[in-house]
Residue, then its C-alpha position, 0 to 999 in steps of 0.5 A: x550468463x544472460x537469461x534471455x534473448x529480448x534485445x530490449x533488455x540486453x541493451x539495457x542491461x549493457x547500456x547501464x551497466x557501462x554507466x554504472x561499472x560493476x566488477x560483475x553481473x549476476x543475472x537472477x532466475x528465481x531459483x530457491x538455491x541462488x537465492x539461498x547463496x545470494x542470501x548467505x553473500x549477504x550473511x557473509x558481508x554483514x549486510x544481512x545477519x541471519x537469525x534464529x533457524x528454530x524460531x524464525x527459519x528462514x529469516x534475516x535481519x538488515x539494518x538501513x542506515x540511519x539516514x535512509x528509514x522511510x519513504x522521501x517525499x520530497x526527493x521523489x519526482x515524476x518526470x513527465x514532458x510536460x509539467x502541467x501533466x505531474x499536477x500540483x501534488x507531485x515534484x517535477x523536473x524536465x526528464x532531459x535535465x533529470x536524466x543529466x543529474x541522474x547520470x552523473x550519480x549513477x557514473x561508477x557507483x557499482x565499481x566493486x560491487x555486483x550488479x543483479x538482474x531482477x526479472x519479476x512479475x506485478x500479478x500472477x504470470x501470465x494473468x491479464x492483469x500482469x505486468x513485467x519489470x526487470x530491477x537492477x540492483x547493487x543490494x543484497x537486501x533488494x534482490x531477496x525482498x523483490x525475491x518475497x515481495x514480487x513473483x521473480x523468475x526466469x519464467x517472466x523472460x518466457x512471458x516477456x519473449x521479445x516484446x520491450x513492453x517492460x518496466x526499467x528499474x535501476x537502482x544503486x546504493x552509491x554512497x547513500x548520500x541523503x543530499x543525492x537520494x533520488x527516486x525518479x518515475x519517468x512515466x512516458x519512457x516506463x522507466x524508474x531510477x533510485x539511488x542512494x538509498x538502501x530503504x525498502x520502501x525507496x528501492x523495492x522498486x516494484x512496490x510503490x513505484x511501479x505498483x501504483x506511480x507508474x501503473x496508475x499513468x497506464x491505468x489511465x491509458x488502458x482503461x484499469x486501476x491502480x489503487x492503494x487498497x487492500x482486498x478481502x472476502x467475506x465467507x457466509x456460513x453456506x460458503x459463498x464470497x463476497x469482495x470489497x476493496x479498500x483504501x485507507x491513509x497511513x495509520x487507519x488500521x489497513x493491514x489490521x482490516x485486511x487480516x481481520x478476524x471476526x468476532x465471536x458471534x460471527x466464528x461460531x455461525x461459521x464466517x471467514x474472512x480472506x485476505x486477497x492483499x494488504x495494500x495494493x489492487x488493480x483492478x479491470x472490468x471482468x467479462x461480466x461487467x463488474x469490476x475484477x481485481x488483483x493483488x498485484x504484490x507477493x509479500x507484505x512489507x508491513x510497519x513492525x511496532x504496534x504488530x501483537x498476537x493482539x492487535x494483529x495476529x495473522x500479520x505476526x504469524x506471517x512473520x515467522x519463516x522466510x521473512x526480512x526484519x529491517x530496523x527493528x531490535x535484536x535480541x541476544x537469542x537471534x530473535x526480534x522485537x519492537x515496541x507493542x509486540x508485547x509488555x516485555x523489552x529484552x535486556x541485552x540486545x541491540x537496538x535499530x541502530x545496532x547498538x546496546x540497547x537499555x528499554x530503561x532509558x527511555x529510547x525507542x528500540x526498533x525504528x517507528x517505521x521498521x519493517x517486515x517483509x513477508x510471503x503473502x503464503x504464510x498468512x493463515x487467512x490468505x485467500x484460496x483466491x490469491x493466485x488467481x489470474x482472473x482476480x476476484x469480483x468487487x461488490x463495495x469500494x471502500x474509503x476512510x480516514x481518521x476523524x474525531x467528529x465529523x464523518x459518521x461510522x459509515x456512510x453510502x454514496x448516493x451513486x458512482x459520481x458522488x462515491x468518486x467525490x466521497x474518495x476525492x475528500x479522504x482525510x485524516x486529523x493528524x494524530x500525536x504520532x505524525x509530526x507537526x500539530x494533533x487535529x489538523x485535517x490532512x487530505x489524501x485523496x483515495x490515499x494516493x496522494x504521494x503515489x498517483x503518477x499524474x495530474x490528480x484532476x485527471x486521476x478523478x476524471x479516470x475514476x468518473x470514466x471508468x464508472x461509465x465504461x464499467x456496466x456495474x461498478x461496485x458500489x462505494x462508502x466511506x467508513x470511519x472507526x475513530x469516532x471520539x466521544x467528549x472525553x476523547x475516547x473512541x467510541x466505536x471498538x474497532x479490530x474485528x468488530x469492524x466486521x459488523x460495518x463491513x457486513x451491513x455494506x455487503x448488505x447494502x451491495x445486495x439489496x438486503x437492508x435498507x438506509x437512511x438518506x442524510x445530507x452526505x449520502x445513506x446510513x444504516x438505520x441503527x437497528x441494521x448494525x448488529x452489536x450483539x456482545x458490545x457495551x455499545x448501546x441504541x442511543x450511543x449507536x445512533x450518535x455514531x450514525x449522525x451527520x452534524x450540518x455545523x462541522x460539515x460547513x466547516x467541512x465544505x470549505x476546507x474542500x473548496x480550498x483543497x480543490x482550488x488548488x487543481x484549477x481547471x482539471x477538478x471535473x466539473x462533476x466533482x464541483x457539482x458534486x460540492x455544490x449539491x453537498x452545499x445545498x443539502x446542508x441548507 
């Protein structure tokens, strides 16, 4: 039975489901009772197993299969008319010929199967920054991960009425046919199709794809953002807020500074930290003239191994009702683990691969990318401000990478040009985790690279604009924990103590301490980190601090030929930016 009257979606919805086939077609209100029996559907076929209702009430495990664990890169398109507007970065196809090739995947591919109709929200229901989107899909899994990841329900209908201003999303598990897999934007037609996948990351489709892909392109049309940041607020003791947003590449600490705790020295003088979001912010010019932003995302879906009451414990604690575990091991209570959750693998359980599992021999139990998915309301520092329409106000936007020598612990940009220039040379050195060879400098520009829905050139002219349309932008620095000394070993402590830079920033956003002026922008002076309780003293502090001209000409070329390969859409202010870089390396 359909939930709405909006022609828009009715026809869709019968234009695909000619296409697909399925026996039946169940339409989702976001009701806890259907989804409780959609959930036990999924227990009872086996796509889902339920586990531990003492331990982790609740919960389910699912497995994906053994060709389908992470994000595809190189199977995910942005078909746009015309092929310069994709850029460089992104694999394109005319959207006629993808259209073809896609139909001809999807023809029959839920014969027997059920179709379900997701309508969910990107942000709150009605805020300003809300969008729609309605997902199709054969998956079990997908209807109850868009369940916790998105705000789903038959209220986004109301919201909706009869516009056809909405996102569609079709996806099918087909036959899961890593030669067929596609995950295709069409950013003109507001559509996304993803088949032959079954991993979150691939068909959760509100995620990347609509959160930034597709919500970037608009951005550009209506004047916001879409970003891959997390956002946080920093409580004074006298109670007052502070925002900053930030972005990170893959492996850079992102969820873990988005639940930081802080140190002691700033608990027992009464500050908080908040998490608005983990992973994504849009954000738009507030009636005050600052930027505003929101977590558009309801959940986490966050990298399992490495998550430890130590290492990270809001994001474990976020875990433990009403949560997805995929690819991780299961253990013979109903539990789950993975590797560095704690020093004791369990005997007798099944690895990610449903398997027996021996931690004797030497194999991993849970996949490196195995995940949870999680309500953003379980977190224990979950901002009092998470649902807020409105959003929060920005003071600091800040980016970071992972490198041995080069940038410095933190750095200020001298103003909203160059902070713009600072985000377009993001880059981390590969680690022994990525593939392929250790210190190789990989640029991810804002850490959008795999997820901007247009031309990157004209992605940096949005960033340029909007810090004119903007009448106080926030201001923008790039931080960097993974400061190595001779030996190797980090200098910097990183986790909470991350506080202490993120407490000079807000410092700085407020006219509270001054800087240093450097080559590459303004550094604290070192007596304006505070260090108290750390093994960390003046001189090593000033070594964090220090800019070296010899590894920053190095720096200057690996730019010029990263941005060569943009042509005549790198702004022309972005190439200032390098020259006057060039020269004050002189």
């Amino acid at each position: 039975m359909a939930l709405t009257t909006n022609k828009a979606v009715l026809s869709w919805v019968d234009e695909m489901a000619a296409l697909t086939k399925p026996e039946k077609i169940v339409w989702i209100d976001g009701s806890e009772e259907q989804l409780a029996e959609i959930r036990n559907e999924g227990i009872a076929t086996g796509e889902l197993i339920k586990l531990n209702e003492e331990v982790l009430p609740g919960c389910v495990y699912h497995r994906s299969a053994l060709n389908d664990v992470a994000r595809v890169e190189g199977r995910t398109f942005i078909c746009c008319r015309n092929k310069e507007d994709a850029g460089p970065t992104n694999n394109w196809m005319d959207p006629q010929e993808m259209y073809a090739k896609l139909n001809g995947l999807y023809d029959g591919s839920m014969k027997g199967r059920t179709m379900y109709v997701i309508p969910y929200s990107m942000s709150v229901v009605g805020s300003p920054f809300a969008k729609y989107g309605v997902e199709l899909t054969d998956s079990i899994y997908v209807v109850v991960s868009m369940a916790i990841m998105t705000r789903v329900g038959a209220n986004v209908y109301e919201a909706l009425g009869d516009s056809p201003d909405f996102i569609k999303g079709l996806h099918s598990k087909a036959e899961l046919d890593e030669e067929k897999r596609y995950i295709v934007h069409f950013p003109e037609d507001n559509t996304i199709m993803s088949v032959n996948s079954g991993y979150g990351g691939n068909v959760l489709l509100g995620k990347k794809c609509f959160a930034l892909r597709i919500a970037s392109y608009l951005g550009r049309k209506e004047n916001w953002m879409a970003e891959h940041m997390l956002i946080l607020g920093i409580e004074d003791p006298e109670g007052n807020v502070r925002y900053l947003a930030a972005a990170f590449p893959s492996a850079c600490g992102k969820t873990n500074l988005a639940m930081l705790i802080p140190p002691e020295i700033y608990t027992s003088k009464g500050y908080k930290v908040w998490c608005v979001g983990d992973d994504i912010a849009w954000l738009r010019e507030g009636p005050d003239g600052r930027l505003w932003a929101v977590n558009p995302e309801n959940g986490f879906f966050g990298v399992a191994p490495g998550t430890s009451m130590k290492s990270n414990p809001n994001a474990l604690l976020s875990t433990m009702k009403n949560s997805i575990f995929t690819n991780v091991v299961l253990k013979p209570d109903g539990t789950v683990w993975w590797e560095g959750m704690d020093k004791n693998p369990p005997t007798g359980a099944l690895n990610w691969k449903g398997e027996p599992w021996d931690p004797a021999d030497g194999s991993k139990g849970a996949h490196p990318n195995s995940r949870f998915t999680a309500p953003a309301k379980n977190c224990p520092c979950i901002s009092s401000e998470f649902d807020n329409p409105q959003g929060v106000p920005i003071d600091a936007i800040v980016f970071g990478g992972r490198r041995a020598k080069t940038a410095p612990l933190v750095y200020q940009s001298r103003n909203w040009q160059h902070g713009v220039f600072v985000g377009s040379i993001m880059a981390s050195e590969t680690t022994a985790a990525a593939t392929g060879a250790v210190g190789v400098v990989r640029r991810d520009p804002m850490a959008m690279l795999p997820f901007c829905g247009y031309h990157m050139g004209d992605y940096w002219q949005h960033w340029l604009n909007m810090g004119k349309l903007v009448k106080n932008p926030p201001k923008i620095f790039n931080v960097n924990w993974f400061r190595l000394d001779d030996e190797g070993h980090f200098i910097w402590p990183g986790f909470g103590d991350n506080m202490r830079v993120l407490q000079w920033i807000m410092a700085r956003c407020y006219g509270e301490v001054d800087a240093v002026e450097t080559a590459i922008g303004y550094v604290p002076n070192p007596d304006d980190i505070n260090v108290e309780g750390l093994d960390i003293s003046k001189a090593v502090l000033e070594d964090l601090l220090t800019v070296d001209k010899a590894l920053w000409k190095e720096e200057v070329s690996g730019i010029t030929e990263f941005y060569a390969k943009f042509g005549d859409k790198l702004p022309k202010e972005l190439a200032e930016e390098l020259e006057t870089l060039k020269a004050n390396l002189e």
